[in-house]
C-alpha positions as CSV (number, residue, x, y, z in Angstrom):
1,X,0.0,0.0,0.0
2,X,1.4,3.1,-0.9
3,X,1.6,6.2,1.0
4,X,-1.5,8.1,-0.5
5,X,-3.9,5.1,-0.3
6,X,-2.5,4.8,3.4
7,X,-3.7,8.4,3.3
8,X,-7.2,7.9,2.3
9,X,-7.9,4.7,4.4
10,X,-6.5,6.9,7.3
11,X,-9.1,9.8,6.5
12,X,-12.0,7.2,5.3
13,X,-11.4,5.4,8.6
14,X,-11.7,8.4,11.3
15,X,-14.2,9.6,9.1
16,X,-16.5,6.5,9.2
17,X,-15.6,6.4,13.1
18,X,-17.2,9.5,13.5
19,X,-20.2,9.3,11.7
20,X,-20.9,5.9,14.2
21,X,-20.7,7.8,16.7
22,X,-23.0,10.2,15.7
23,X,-25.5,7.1,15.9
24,X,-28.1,6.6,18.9
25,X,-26.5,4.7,21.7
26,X,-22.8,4.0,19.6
27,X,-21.1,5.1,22.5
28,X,-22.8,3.5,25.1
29,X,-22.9,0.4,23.0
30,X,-19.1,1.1,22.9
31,X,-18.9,1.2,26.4
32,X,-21.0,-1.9,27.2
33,X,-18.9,-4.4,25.4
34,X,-15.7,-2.6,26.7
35,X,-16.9,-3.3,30.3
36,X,-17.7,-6.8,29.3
37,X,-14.6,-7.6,28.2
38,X,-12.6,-6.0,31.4
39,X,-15.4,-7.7,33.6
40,X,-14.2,-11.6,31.9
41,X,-10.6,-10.8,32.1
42,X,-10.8,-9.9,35.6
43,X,-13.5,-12.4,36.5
44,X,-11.3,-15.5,35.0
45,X,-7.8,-13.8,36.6
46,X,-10.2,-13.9,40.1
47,X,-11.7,-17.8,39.6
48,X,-7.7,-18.5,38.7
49,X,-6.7,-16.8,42.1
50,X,-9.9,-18.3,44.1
51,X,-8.6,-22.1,42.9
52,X,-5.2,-21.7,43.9
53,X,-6.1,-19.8,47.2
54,X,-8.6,-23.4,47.8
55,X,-5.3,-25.5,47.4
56,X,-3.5,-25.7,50.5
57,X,0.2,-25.2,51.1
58,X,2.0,-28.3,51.7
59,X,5.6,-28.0,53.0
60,X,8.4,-29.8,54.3
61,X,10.4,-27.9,57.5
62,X,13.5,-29.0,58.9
63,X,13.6,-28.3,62.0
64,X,16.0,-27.2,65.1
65,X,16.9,-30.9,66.1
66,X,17.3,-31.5,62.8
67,X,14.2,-33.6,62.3
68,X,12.1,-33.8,59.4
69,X,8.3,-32.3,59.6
70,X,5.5,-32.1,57.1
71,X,3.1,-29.1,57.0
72,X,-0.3,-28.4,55.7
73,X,-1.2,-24.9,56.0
74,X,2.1,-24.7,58.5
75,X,0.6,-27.1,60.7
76,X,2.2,-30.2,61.2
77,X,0.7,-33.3,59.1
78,X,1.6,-37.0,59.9
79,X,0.8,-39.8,57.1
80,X,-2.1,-42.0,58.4
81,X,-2.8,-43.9,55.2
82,X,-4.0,-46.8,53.6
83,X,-3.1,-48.4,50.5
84,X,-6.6,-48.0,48.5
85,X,-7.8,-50.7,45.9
86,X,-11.1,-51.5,46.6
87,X,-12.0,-54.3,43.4
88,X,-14.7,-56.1,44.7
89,X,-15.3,-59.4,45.2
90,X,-15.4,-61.7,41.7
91,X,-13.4,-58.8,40.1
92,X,-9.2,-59.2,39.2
93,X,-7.0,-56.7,38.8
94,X,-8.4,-55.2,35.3
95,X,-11.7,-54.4,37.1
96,X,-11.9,-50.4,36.7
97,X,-13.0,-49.8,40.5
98,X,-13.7,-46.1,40.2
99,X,-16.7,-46.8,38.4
100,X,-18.2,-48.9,41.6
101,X,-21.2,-46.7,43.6
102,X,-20.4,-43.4,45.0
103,X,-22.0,-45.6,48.5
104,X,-19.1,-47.3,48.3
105,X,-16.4,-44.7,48.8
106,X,-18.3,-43.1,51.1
107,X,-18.6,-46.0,53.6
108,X,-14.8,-46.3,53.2
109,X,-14.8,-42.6,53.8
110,X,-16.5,-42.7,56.7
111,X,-14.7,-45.9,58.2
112,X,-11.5,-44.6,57.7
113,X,-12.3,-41.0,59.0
114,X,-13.8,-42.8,61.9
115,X,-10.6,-44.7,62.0
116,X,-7.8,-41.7,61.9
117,X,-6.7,-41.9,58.3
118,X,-5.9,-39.0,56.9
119,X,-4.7,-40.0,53.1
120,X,-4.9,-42.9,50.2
121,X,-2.4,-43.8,48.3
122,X,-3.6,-44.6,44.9
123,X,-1.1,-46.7,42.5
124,X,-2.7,-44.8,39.1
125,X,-5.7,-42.3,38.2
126,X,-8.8,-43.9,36.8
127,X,-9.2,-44.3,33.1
128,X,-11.9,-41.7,33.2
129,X,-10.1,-38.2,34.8
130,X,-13.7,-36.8,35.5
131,X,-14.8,-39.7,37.8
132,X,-11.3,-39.6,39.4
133,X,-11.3,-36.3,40.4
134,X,-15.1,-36.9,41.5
135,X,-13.8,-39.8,44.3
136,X,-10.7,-37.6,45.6
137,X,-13.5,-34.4,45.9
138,X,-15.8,-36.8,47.7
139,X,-12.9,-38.3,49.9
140,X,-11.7,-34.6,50.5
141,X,-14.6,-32.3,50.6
142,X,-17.0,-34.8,52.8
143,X,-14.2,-36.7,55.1
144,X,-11.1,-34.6,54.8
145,X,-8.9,-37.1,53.7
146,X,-6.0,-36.4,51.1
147,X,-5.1,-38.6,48.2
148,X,-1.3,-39.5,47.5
149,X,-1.3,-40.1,43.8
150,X,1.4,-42.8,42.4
151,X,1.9,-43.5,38.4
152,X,3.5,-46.9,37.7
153,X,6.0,-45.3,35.1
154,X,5.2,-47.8,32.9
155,X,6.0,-50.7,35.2
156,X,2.8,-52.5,35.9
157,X,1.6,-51.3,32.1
158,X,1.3,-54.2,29.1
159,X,5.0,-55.1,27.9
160,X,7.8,-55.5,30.1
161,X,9.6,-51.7,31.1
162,X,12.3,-50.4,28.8
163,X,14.2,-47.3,30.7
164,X,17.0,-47.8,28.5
165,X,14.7,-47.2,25.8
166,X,14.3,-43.3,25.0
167,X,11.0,-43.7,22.8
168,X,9.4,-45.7,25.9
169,X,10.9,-43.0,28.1
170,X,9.4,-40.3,26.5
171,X,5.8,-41.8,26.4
172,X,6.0,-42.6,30.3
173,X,7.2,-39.5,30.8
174,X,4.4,-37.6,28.4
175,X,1.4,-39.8,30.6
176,X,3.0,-38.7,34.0
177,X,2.9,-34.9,32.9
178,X,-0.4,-35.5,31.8
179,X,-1.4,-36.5,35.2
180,X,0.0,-34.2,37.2
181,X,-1.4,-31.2,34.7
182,X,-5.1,-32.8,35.0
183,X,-5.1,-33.3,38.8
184,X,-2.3,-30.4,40.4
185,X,-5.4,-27.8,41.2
186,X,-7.7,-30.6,43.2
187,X,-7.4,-29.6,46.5
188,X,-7.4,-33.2,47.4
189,X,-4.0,-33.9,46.3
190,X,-1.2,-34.8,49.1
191,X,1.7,-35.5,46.5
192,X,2.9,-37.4,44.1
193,X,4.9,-40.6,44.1
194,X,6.7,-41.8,41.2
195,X,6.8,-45.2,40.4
196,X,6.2,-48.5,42.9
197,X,9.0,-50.9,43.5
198,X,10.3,-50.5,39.8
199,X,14.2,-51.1,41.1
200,X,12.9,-54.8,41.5
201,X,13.6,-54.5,37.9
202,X,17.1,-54.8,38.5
203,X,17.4,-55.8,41.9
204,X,17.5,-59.6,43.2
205,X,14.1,-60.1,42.9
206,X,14.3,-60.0,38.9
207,X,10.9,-58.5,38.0
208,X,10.1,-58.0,34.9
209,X,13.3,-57.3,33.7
210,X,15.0,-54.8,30.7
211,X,18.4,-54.5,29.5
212,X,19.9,-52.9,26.0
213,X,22.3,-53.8,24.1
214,X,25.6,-51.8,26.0
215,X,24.1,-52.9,29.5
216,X,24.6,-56.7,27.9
217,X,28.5,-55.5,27.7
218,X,29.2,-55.2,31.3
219,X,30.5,-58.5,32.3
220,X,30.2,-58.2,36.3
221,X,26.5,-58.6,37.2
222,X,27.0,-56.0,39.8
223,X,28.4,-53.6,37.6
224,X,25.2,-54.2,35.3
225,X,22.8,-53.5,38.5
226,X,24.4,-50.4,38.8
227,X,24.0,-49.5,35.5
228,X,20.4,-49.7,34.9
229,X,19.7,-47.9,38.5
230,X,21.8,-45.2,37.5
231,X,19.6,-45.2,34.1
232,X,16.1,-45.3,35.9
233,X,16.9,-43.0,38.8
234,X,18.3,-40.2,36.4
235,X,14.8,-40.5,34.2
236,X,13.2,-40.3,37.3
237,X,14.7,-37.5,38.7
238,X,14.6,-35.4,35.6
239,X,10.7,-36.2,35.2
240,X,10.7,-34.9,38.6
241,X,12.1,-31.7,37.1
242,X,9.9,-31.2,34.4
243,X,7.0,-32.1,36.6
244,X,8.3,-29.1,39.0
245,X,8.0,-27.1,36.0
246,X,4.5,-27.0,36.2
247,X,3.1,-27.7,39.5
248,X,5.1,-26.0,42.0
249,X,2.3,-26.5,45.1
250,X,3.2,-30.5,45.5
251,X,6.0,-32.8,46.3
252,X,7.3,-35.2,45.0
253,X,8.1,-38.7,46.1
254,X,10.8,-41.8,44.6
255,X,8.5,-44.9,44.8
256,X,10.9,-47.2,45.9
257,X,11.2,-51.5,46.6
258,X,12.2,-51.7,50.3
259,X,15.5,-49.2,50.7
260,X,17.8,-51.4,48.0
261,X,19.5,-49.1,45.6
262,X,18.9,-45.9,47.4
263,X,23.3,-44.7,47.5
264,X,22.6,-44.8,43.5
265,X,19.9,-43.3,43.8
266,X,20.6,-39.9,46.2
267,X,23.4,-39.1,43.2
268,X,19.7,-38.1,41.0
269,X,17.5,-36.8,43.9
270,X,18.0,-32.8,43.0
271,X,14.5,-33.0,42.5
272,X,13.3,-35.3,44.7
273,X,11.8,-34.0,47.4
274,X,11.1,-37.2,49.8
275,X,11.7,-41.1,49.7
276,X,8.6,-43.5,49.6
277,X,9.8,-46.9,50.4
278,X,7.7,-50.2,50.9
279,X,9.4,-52.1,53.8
280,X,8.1,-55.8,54.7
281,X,10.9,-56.4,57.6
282,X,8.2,-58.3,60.0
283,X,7.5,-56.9,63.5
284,X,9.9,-54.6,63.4
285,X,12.2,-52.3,60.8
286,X,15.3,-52.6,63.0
287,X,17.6,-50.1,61.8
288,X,15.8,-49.1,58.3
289,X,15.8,-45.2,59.9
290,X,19.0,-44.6,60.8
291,X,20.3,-46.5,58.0
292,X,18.4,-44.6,55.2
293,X,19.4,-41.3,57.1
294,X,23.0,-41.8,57.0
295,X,22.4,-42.1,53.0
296,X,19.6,-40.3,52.3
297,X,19.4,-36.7,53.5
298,X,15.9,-36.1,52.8
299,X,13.0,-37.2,55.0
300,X,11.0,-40.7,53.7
301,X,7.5,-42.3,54.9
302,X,6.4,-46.0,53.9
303,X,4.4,-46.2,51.0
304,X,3.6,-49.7,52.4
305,X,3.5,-51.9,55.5
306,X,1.5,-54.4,57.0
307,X,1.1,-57.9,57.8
308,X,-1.4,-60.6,56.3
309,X,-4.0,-61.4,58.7
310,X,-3.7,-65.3,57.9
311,X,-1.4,-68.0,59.4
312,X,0.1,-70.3,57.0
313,X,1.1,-72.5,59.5
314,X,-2.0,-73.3,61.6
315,X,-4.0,-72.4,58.1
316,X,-6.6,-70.3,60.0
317,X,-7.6,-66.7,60.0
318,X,-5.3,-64.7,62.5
319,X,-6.5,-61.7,62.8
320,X,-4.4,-61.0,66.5
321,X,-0.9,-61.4,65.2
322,X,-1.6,-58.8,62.4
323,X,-2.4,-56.4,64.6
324,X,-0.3,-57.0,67.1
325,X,2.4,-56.5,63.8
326,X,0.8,-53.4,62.5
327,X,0.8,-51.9,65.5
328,X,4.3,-52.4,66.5
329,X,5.4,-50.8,63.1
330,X,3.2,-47.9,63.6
331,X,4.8,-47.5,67.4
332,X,8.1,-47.4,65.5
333,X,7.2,-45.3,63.2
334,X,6.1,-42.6,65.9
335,X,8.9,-43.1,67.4
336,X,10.7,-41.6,64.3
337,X,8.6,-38.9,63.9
338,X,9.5,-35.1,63.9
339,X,10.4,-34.4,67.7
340,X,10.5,-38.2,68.8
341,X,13.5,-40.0,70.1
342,X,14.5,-41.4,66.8
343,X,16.2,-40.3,64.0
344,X,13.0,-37.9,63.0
345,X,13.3,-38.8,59.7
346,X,10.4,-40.1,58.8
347,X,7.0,-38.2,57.8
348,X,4.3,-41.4,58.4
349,X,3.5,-44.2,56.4
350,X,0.6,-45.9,54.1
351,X,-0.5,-49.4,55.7
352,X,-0.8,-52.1,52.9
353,X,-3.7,-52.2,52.8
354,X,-7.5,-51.0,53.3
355,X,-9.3,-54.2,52.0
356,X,-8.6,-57.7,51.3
357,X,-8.2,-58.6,47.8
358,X,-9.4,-61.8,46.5
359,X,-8.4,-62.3,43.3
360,X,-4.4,-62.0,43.7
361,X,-3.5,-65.8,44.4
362,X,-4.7,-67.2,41.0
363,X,-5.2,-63.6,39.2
364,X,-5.4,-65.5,35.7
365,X,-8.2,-68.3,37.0
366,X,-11.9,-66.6,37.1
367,X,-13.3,-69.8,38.9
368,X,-11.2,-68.3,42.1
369,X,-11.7,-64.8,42.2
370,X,-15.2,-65.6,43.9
371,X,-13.0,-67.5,46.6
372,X,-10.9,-66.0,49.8
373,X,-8.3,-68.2,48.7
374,X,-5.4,-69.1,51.7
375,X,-2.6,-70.3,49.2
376,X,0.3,-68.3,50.4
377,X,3.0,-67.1,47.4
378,X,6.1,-66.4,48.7
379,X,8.4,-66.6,51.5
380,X,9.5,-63.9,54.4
381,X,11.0,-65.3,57.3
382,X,11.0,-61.4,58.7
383,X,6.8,-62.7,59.7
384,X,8.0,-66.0,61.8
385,X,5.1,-67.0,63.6
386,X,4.2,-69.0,60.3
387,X,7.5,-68.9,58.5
388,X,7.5,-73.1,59.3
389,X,4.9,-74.0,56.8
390,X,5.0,-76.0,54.0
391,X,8.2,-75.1,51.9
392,X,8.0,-72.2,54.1
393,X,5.6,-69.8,52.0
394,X,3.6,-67.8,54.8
395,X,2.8,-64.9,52.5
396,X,-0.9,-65.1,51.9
397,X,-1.3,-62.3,49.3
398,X,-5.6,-62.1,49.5
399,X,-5.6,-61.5,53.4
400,X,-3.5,-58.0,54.2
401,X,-6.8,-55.6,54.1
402,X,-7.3,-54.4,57.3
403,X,-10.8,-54.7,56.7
404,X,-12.6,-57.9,55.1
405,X,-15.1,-58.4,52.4
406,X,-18.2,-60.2,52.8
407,X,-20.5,-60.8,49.7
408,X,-23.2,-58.9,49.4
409,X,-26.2,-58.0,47.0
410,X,-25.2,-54.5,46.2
411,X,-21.7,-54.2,47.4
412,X,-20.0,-56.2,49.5
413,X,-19.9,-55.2,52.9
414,X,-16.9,-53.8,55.2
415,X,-16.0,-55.9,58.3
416,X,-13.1,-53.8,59.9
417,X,-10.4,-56.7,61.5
418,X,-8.3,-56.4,64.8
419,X,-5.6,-53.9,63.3
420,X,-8.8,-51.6,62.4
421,X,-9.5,-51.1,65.8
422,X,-6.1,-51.1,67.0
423,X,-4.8,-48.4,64.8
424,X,-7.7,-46.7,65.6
425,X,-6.5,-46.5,69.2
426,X,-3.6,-45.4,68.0
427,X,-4.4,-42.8,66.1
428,X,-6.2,-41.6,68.6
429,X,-3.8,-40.5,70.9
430,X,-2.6,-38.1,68.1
């Protein structure tokens, strides 16, 4: 456009603009629409502000003794959870239980509030993000209990795990972002932990294992442990990062297998913010705190313990000696506590678990998963009152809810067990 059409437009243009506004009600019309717009902008910046005002802030203080404590709204919070998974009874592990009746969760709700939990851990959000957020609301809103959201990384997920693999990386990765963008305003949220006993990958217990092609060149089998917890810790540390990037209200926890691997894994913690470790050491944990303190300099809670409520040895129900267990953990675990006579380095911990789960003795035979079945799966000497069973497996995988199922027409009902009511006590006191 040269300079005289620039000209005329010009002219044309503050000439049209002025004839408008010779027009009845231009200006006021003018003035409406410009008010509408400031009111939106300023309406939106204010429902932005008023969700981020709902969230609370969650902290972790170190304090003068050198103890670790966590705060909510800078008053101090200790983990009372439970390991939440309620499939029902004739269900396996495929069953999708946030689509069960809202009654449901609210009976849990209500027996866990009545109990002293404050949180559940979840392993992995629902398939459907709008239900999800619908049961962490109703846990939150109507019973004040938190949720502790886990992803698998890929571990529990179709094919075996690759984290040598950067295309299998990057799609993890890209789910566990997704997440943590769809659920970081919800109120509800405690933190997030990343991952669930994935170093069994590469640990004794050979789980599911990976490798690549230069892991396959180290010769010492050592070495090649190293290697691949170097590998998975770094991935997981830098997803930390990026997830920091964009949520800067929660923290964020290692999943870890018991406390194996955890001097590779401190070297990629800069964005760690807390351990989660699952410890089955029997009646005790021994020295699990001042161990993991003289390694790990950051505060950790259990993201499981328990004990099965069935004896292998007499093959009977035994509902006593689990809560005998549970509740000499949880005494432990106080002990260890901000401003106890421990080490104060732990923040809590998440008993394993809230309800017995039926179909995880025979998960691939449908004819059982109608059936409390007592066949015990592995071994642990740490639980010896029934290590002495037949080729000493005393590890009955359907009975560590610390509440049974019974079946029932609509759902099945809730029959809290010994270590209910004895944690209950416990909590109590708190």
């Amino acid at each position: 456009m040269n300079n005289r059409a620039c000209l005329f437009f010009f002219k044309r243009t503050r000439r049209e603009k002025k004839e408008n506004n010779k027009k009845p009600g231009a200006k006021l019309k003018t003035y409406y629409y410009f008010s509408l717009l400031v009111f939106l902008f300023f309406y939106s910046l204010g429902c932005k502000f008023s969700k981020l005002s709902q969230r609370p802030p969650i902290s972790i203080v170190k304090q003068k003794n050198s103890h670790f404590q966590l705060l909510i709204n800078k008053k101090p919070f200790v983990i009372k959870a439970v390991s939440y998974n309620p499939i029902p009874i004739g269900k396996d592990f495929s069953f999708d239980f946030w689509q069960q009746d809202l009654k449901v969760f609210r009976t849990d709700a209500q027996l866990m509030k009545d109990m002293g939990v404050n949180a559940i851990r979840i392993y992995q959000p629902g398939r459907d993000i709008k239900r999800t957020k619908e049961i962490i609301r109703l846990f939150y809103n109507e019973f004040g209990i938190y949720t502790i959201m886990g992803n698998w990384l890929g571990f529990w997920q179709g094919a075996y795990p690759d984290y040598a693999n950067y295309e299998f990386r990057e799609r993890v990765q890209l789910e566990c972002l997704s997440m943590v963008k769809e659920f970081k305003d919800e109120p509800g949220i405690l933190l997030w932990v990343l991952g669930n006993e994935n170093n069994f990958s590469f640990g004794r217990q050979n789980l599911r294992v990976w490798t690549s092609v230069d892991i396959e060149k180290i010769i010492d089998p050592r070495e090649k442990q190293l290697k691949k917890a170097a590998i998975y810790y770094k991935f997981v540390n830098d997803l930390a990062g990026k997830i920091k990037l964009i949520d800067k209200t929660h923290l964020i926890a290692l999943g870890n297998g018991g406390f194996d691997f955890i001097d590779v894994a401190v070297d990629y913690s800069s964005n760690i913010d807390l351990l989660a470790c699952s410890s089955y050491s029997g009646k005790s944990f021994g020295s699990i705190f001042r161990q993991v303190k003289a390694i790990w300099k950051k505060p950790f809670f259990f993201s499981e313990f328990g004990c099965d409520s069935f004896n292998a040895l007499t093959e009977k129900p035994d509902e006593q000696i689990q809560a005998q267990f549970i509740s000499s953990q949880w005494k432990e675990i106080k002990k260890n506590l901000a401003f106890g006579n421990g080490e104060g380095n732990c923040l809590g911990g998440v008993i394993f678990e809230w309800t017995d789960e039926w179909w995880k003795a025979n998960e691939y035979d449908a004819t059982s998963l109608a059936i409390h079945d007592v066949l015990a799966t592995w071994s642990n000497g740490a639980y010896y009152f029934d290590i002495a069973a037949k080729n000493n497996l005393n590890m009955n995988e359907e009975w560590w809810g610390i509440v049974g199922l019974s079946p029932k027409e609509n759902f099945d009902a809730r029959i809290p067990k010994q270590a209910y009511y004895a944690l209950k006590e416990l909590w109590k006191e708190e």
